[in-house]
C-alpha positions in Angstrom: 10.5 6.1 15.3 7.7 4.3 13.1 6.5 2.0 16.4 3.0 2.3 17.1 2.2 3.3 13.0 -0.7 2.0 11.0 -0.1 -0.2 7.7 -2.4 -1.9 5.7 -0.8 -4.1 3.1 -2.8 -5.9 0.3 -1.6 -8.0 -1.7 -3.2 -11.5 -3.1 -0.2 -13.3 -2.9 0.5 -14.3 0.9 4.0 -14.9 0.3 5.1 -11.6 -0.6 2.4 -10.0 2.0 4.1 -12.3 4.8 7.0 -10.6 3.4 6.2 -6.9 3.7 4.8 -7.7 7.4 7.6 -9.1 8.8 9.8 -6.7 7.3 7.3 -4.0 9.2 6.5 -5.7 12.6 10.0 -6.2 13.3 9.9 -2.4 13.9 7.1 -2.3 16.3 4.3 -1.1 12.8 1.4 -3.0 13.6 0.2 -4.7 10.1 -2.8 -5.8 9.0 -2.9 -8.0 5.7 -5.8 -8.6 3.4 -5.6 -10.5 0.2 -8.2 -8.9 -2.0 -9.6 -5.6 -2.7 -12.9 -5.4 -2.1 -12.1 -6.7 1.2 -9.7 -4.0 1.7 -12.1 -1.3 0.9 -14.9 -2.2 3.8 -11.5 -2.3 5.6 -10.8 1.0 4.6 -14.3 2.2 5.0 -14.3 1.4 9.2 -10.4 2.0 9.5 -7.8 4.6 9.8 -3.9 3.8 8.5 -1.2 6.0 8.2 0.3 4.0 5.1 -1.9 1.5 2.5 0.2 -0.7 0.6 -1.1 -2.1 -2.5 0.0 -4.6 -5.1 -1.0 -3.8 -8.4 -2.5 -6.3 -10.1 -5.3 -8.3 -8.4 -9.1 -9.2 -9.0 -12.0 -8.4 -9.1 -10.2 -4.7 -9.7 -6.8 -3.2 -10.0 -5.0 -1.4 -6.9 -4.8 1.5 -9.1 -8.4 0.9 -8.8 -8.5 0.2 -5.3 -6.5 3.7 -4.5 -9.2 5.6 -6.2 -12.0 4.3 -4.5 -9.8 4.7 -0.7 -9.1 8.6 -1.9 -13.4 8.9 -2.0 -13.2 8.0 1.5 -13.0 10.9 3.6 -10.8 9.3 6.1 -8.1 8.2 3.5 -8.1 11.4 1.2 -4.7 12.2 2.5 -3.5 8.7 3.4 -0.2 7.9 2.6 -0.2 4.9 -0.3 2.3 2.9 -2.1 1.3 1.2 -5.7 3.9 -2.2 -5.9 4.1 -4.0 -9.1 6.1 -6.3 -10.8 4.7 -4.4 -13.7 6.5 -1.5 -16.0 4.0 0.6 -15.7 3.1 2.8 -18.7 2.5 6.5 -18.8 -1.0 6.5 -18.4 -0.7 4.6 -15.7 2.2 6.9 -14.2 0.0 9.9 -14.5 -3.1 8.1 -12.6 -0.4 7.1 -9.6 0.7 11.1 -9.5 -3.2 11.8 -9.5 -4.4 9.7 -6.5 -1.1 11.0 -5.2 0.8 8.0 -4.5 3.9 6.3 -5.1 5.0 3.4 -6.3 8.0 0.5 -5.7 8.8 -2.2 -8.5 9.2 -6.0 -7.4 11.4 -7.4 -6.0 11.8 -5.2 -3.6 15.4 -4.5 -1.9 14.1 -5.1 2.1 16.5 -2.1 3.0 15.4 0.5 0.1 11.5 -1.0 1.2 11.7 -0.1 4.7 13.5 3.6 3.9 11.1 4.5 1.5 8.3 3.3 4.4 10.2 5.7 6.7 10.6 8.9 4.5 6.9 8.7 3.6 5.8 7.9 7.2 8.1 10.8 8.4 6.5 13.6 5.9 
């Protein structure tokens, strides 16, 4: 069903990226991980995903931050991406995750509601 998809997961702490990408390559996704923004951004610039996932809070700039500058890309206008934090995100910040049309999951993350949200988006 998702075999053969695209993720891209950033996140700074390795842990909880490990996490995500064994939760995903145990369904045939191929995963790459990256640890940092900026480095996910020249990612982004030379690649195509079907799904970004992006925790929230990292340096040198948010993934809020990081989601705006993918959706200037024109290969990742559309491209489907998930905002995770361990934060309660305020309304301001809810309103700029509707904008740059995304979603978002709270940590910790369930590893059953994780991969079904991954599948209903993918599956859109």
């Amino acid at each position: 069903m998702l075999a053969g998809k695209k993720i891209l997961v950033v996140d700074d702490s390795h842990e909880f990226s490990f996490l995500l990408s064994s939760l995903l390559k145990i369904h045939n996704i191929i995963v790459k991980s990256l640890d940092a923004p900026d480095l996910a951004l020249e990612d982004l610039i030379e690649n195509e995903y079907d799904l970004v996932i992006v925790d929230y809070l990292m340096e040198p700039y948010s993934g809020l931050e990081l989601i705006d500058k993918a959706r200037e890309l024109e290969n990742h206008k559309e491209t489907k991406m998930i905002l995770v934090t361990a934060k309660k995100l305020d309304n301001k910040e809810l309103q700029e995750v509707k904008r740059l049309n995304s979603v978002y999951l709270t940590k910790p993350i369930l590893p059953n509601e994780f991969y079904k949200r991954v599948t209903d988006l993918l599956e859109k």
